[in-house]
C-alpha positions as CSV (number, residue, x, y, z in Angstrom):
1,X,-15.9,-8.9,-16.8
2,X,-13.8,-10.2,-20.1
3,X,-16.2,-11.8,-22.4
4,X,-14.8,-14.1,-25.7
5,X,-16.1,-13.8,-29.4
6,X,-17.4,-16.7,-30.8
7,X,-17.2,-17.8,-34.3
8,X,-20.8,-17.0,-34.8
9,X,-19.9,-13.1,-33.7
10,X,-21.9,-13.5,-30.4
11,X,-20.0,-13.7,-26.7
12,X,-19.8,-15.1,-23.7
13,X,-18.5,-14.3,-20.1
14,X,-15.1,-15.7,-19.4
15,X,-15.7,-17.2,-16.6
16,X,-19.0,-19.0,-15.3
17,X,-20.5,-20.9,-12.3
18,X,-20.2,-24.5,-12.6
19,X,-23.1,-26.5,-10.5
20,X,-22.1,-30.2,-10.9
21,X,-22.9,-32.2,-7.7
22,X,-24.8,-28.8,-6.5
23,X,-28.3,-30.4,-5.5
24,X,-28.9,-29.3,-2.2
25,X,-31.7,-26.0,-2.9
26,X,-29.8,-24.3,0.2
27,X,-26.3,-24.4,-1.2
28,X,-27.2,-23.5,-4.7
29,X,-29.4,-20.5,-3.6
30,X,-26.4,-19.2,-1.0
31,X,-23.9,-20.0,-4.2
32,X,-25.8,-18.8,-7.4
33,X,-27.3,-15.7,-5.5
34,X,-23.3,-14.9,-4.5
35,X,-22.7,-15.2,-7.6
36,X,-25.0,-12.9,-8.8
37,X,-23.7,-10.1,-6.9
38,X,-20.6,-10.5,-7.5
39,X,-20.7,-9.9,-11.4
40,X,-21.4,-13.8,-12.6
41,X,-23.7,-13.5,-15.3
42,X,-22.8,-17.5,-16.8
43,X,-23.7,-21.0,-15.0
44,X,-23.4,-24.0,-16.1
45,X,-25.9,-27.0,-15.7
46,X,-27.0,-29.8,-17.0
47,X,-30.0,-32.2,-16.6
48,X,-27.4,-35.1,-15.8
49,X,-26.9,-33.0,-12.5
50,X,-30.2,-33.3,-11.5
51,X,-30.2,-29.6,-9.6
52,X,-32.0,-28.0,-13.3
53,X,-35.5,-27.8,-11.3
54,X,-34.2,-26.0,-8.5
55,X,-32.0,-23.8,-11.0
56,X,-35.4,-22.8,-12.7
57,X,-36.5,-21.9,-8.8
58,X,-33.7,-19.4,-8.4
59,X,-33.7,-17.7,-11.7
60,X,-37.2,-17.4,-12.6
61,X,-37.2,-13.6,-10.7
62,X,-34.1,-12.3,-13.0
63,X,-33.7,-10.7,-15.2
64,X,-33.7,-13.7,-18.1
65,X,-31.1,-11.2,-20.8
66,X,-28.5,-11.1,-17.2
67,X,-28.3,-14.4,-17.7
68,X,-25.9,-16.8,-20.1
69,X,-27.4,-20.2,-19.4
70,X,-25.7,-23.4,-20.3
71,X,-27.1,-26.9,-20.2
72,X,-26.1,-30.3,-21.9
73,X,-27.9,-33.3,-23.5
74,X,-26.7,-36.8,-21.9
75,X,-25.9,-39.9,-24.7
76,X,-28.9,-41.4,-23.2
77,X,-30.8,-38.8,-24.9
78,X,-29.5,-39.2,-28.3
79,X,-31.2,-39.4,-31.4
80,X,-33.6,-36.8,-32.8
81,X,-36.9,-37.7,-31.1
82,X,-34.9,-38.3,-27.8
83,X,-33.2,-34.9,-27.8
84,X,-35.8,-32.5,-28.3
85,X,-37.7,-34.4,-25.4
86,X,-34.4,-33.4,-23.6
87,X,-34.6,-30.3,-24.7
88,X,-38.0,-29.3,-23.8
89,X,-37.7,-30.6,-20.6
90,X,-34.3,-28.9,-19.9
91,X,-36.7,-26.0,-21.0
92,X,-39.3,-26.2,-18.4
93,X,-37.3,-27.1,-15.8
94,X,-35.4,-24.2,-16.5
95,X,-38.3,-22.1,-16.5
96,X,-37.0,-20.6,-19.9
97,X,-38.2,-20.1,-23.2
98,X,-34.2,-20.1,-24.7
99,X,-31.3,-22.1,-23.8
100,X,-27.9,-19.7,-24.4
101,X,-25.1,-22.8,-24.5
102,X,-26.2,-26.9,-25.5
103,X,-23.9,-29.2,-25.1
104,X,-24.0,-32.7,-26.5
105,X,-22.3,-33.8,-22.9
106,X,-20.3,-36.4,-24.5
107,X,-19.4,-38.1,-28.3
108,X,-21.3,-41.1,-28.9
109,X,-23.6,-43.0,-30.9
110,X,-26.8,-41.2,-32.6
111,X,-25.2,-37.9,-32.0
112,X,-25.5,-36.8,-35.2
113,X,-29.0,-37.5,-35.1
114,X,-29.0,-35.1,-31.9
115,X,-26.9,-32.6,-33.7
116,X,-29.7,-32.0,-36.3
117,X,-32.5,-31.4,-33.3
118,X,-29.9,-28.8,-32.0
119,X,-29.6,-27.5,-35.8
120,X,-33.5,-27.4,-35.8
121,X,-33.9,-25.3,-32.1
122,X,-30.8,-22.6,-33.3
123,X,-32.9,-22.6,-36.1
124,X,-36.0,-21.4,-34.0
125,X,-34.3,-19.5,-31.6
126,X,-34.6,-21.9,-28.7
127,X,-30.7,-22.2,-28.7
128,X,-28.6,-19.4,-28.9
129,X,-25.7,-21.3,-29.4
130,X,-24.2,-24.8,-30.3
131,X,-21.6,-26.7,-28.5
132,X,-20.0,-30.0,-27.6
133,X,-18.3,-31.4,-24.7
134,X,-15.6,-33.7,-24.1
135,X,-14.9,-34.4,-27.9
136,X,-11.4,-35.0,-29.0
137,X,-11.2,-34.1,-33.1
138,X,-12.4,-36.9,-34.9
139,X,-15.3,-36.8,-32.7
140,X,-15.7,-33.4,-34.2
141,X,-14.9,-34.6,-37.6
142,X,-17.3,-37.8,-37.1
143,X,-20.0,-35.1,-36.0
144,X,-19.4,-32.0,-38.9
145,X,-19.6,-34.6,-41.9
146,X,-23.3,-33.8,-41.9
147,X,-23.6,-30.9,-39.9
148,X,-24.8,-28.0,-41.5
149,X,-24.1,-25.6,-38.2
150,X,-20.7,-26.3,-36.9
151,X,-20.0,-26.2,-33.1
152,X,-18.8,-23.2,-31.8
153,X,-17.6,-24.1,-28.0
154,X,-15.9,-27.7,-26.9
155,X,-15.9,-27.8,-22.9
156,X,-13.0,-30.2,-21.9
157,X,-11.0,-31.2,-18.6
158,X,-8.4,-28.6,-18.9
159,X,-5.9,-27.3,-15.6
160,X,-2.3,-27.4,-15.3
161,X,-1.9,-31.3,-14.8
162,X,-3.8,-31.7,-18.0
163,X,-3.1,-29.5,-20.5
164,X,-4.2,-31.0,-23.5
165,X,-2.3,-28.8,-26.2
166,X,-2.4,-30.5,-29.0
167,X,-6.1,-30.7,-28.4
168,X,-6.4,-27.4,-27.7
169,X,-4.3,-25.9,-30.8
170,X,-6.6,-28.3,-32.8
171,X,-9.7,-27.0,-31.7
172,X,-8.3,-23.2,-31.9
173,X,-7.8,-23.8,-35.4
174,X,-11.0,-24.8,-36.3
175,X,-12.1,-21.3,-33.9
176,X,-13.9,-23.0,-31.9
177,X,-14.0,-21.9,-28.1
178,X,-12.3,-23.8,-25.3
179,X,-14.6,-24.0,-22.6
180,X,-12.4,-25.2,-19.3
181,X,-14.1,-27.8,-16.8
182,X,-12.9,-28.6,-13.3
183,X,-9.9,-25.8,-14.1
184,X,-8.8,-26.3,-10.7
185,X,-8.2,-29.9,-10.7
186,X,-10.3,-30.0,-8.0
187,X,-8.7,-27.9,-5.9
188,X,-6.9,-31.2,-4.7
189,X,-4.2,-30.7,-1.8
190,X,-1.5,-31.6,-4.3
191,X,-2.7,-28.5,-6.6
192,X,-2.9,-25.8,-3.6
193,X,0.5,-26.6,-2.2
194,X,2.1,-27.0,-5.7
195,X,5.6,-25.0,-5.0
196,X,5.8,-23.3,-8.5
197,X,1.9,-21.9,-8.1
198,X,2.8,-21.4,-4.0
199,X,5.6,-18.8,-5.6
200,X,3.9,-17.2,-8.2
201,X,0.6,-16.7,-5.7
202,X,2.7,-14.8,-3.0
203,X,4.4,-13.0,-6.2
204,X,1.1,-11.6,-6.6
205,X,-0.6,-11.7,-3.4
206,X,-3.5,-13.7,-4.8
207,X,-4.3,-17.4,-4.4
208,X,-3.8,-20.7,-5.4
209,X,-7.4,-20.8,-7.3
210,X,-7.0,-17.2,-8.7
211,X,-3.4,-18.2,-10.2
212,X,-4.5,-21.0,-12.0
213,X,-8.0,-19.7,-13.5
214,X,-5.8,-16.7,-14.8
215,X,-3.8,-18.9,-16.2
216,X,-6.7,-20.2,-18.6
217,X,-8.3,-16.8,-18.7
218,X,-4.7,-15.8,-20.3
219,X,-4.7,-18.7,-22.8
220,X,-8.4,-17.8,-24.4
221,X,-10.1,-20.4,-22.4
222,X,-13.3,-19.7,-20.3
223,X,-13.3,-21.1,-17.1
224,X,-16.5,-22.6,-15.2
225,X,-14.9,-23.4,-11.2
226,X,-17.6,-25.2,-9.4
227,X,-17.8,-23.8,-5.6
228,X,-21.1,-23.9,-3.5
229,X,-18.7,-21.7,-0.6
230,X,-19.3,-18.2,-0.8
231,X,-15.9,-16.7,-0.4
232,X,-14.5,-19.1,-2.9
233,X,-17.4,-17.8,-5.2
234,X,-16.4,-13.8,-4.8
235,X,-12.2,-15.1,-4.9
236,X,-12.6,-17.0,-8.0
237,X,-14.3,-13.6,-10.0
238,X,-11.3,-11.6,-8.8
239,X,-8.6,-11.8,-11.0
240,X,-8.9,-9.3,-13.6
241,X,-6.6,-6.9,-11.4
242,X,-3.1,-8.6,-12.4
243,X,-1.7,-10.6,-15.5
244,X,0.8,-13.5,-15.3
245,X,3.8,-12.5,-17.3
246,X,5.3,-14.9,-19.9
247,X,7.8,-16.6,-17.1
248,X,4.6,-17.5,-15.1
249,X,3.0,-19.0,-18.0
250,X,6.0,-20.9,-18.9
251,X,6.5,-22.2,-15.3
252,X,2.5,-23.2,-15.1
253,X,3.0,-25.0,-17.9
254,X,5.7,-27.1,-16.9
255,X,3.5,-28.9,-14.6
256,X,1.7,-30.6,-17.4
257,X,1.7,-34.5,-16.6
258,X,-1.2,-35.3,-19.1
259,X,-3.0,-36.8,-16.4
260,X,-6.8,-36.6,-15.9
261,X,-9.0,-36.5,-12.4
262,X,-11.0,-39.1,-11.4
263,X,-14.3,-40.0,-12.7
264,X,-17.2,-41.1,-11.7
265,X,-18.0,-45.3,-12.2
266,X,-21.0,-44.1,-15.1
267,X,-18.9,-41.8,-16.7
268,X,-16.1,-44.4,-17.2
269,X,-16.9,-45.8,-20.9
270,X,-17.1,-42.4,-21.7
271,X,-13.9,-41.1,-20.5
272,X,-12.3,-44.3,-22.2
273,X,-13.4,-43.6,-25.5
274,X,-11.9,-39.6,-24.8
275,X,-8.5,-41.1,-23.9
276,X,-8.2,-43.4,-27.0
277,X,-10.4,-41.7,-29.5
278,X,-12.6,-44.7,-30.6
């Protein structure tokens, strides 16, 4: 398994579990326990997903230092007082004394506020380390004005019909770690029949899934596929047995139409404010 240095000198896997819309305790067992054997040591939650309690089920009989464990703080849960009650209760549902990733799920108002509980649980070892999602930069600007521990991962939609470069390079500059969500686009017909991907898969006898999360893998991005199937689980891990060469990149990234998936109705607002930076 590849891991990536942060800019705080500690790592992380390159490539996670992602568990959004994963509630059913069956699924998530058969998935996160495939996972486990199959050399995952990263998943990704968050209390918005409502699957954190049954998470804490699973996990609480590993070995907690196997584990890089990731949850998120929703905007409803902003402001100081607010976030540490998120925080504790992502704890015990977790049935964890640390938290490796936070997020602050999305920018919004009061975040700062947030920011300085997360500051205050690094602090005290609760948090290992800090992170934001979905910000564009002058979220990121907005938020470090008075921060006094910068972010160190931004988790974004990121996959070959969104490429985001310019918000990528940005966020490379400033060293912080591109964490990719839904890298697969959702695995959307349109993405597994793609002729360019369809050519370099058979080029490499792999599949659709394993040419694109290379892809990212390739560009310094971690990647966190979300699959409750357990084949898809064990294909998704297997791709550190080739490398795209620079004409695959190149044809990958031709693809780019700067258009995002679809959101859920409450996430709406929020994915406005991404697309026009207010």
């Amino acid at each position: 398994m590849q891991n990536f240095k942060l800019s705080n000198s500690k790592s992380i896997p390159c490539i996670g579990l992602g568990t959004y819309k994963m509630t059913d305790e069956n699924e998530l067992y058969t998935a996160l326990n495939t996972a486990f054997e199959h050399g995952y040591t990263m998943i990704d939650t968050a209390y918005f997903y409502k699957n954190e309690d049954t998470l804490g089920k699973i996990i609480k009989n590993k070995k907690r230092s196997d584990i890089v464990l990731a949850t998120k703080v929703w905007p409803s849960d902003f402001g100081y007082d607010n976030t540490m009650y998120s925080i504790e209760r992502s704890l015990k549902s977790l049935q964890t004394d640390y938290i490796d990733i936070m997020y602050i799920h999305w920018p919004g108002d009061d975040m700062e506020q947030s920011w300085k509980a997360f500051e205050k649980m690094y602090d005290e070892k609760v948090i290992k380390n800090l992170a934001v999602a979905n910000f564009l930069p002058n979220h990121y600007e907005k938020l470090t004005i008075s921060a006094n521990i910068k972010p160190v991962i931004n988790q974004i939609e990121l996959h070959p019909y969104n490429q985001s470069t310019e918000l990528t390079d940005y966020f490379k500059s400033k060293d912080i770690q591109i964490v990719s969500w839904s890298p697969l686009a959702k695995a959307t017909d349109k993405l597994l029949n793609e002729p360019i991907l369809c050519e370099i898969a058979k080029k490499y006898d792999k599949s659709i899934s394993q040419i694109v999360l290379r892809w990212h893998i390739q560009q310094g991005f971690v990647v966190i596929p979300k699959t409750k199937t357990p084949h898809r689980v064990k294909e998704n891990i297997d791709i550190f047995d080739f490398e795209l060469d620079d004409n695959d990149m190149k044809n990958i990234k031709s693809l780019d139409e700067k258009k995002t998936i679809s959101h859920s109705s409450n996430e709406e607002d929020w994915l406005k404010q991404l697309r026009y930076g207010n």
